[in-house]
C-alpha positions in Angstrom: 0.0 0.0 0.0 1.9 3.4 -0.8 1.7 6.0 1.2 -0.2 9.6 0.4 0.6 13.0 1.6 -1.2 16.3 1.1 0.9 17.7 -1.1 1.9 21.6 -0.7 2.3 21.6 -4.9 -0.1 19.8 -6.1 -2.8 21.1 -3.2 -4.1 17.8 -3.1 -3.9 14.0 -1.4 -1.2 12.2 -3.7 1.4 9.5 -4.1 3.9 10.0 -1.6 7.9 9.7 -2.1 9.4 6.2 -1.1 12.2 8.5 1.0 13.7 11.8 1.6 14.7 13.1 -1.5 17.0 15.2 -0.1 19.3 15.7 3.3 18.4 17.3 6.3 15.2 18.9 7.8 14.6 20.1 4.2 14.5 16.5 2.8 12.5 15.6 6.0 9.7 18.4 5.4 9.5 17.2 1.5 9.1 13.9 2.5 6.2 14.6 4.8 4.4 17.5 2.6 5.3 16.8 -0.8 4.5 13.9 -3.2 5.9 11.9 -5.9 4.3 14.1 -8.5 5.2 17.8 -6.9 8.7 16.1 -6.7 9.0 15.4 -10.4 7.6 18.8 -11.1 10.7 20.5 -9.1 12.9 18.1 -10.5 12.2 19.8 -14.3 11.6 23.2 -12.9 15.4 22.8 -11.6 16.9 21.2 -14.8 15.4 24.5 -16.7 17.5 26.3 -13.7 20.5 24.6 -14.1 20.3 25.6 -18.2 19.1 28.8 -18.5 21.6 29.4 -15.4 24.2 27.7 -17.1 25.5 26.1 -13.3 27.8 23.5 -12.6 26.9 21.0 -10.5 30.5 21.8 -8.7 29.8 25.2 -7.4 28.9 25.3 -4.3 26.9 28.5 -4.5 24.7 27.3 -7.3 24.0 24.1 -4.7 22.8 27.0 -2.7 20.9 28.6 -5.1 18.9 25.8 -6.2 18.6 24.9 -2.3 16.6 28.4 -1.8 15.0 27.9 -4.8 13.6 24.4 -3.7 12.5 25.6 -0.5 10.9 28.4 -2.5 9.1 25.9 -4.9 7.3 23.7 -1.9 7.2 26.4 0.9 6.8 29.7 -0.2 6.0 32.1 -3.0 7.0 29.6 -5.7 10.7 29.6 -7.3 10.3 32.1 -10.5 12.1 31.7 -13.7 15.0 33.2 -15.1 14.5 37.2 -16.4 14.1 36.4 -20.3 13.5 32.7 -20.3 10.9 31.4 -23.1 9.0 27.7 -23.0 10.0 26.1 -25.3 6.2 24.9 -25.4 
């Protein structure tokens, strides 16, 4: 039986993660408030980061960066996109 959440994206009851996507009391408060689905959402929000940003993966203030971000995404206002960036929808 999987486990569900009420997801802080999705503002609904979904699919829940199988385990902390991330260290910390971050990864915790994900765990417990955001599901699969929100999860994959970030996950594509923060690839279109890491491109339009042009970050390495290495740099230890883009880590931060997409840390804030993150929190941003699930817990507050929503993580915005880069000034200038087009869908490529």
């Amino acid at each position: 039986m999987s486990r569900t959440v009420q997801c802080v994206h999705l503002k609904k009851e979904a699919e829940g993660l199988k385990a902390a996507p991330y260290p910390g009391e971050l990864g915790k408060r994900i765990f417990d408030n955001v599901s699969a689905e929100g999860w994959k959402a970030w996950l594509s929000h923060q690839t279109m980061l890491i491109n339009e940003n042009r970050f390495s993966a290495l740099d230890p203030k883009a880590r931060s960066f997409l840390e804030a971000e993150m929190e941003k995404f699930f817990f507050g206002d929503g993580s915005d996109k880069p000034e200038g960036y087009i869908s490529p929808e």
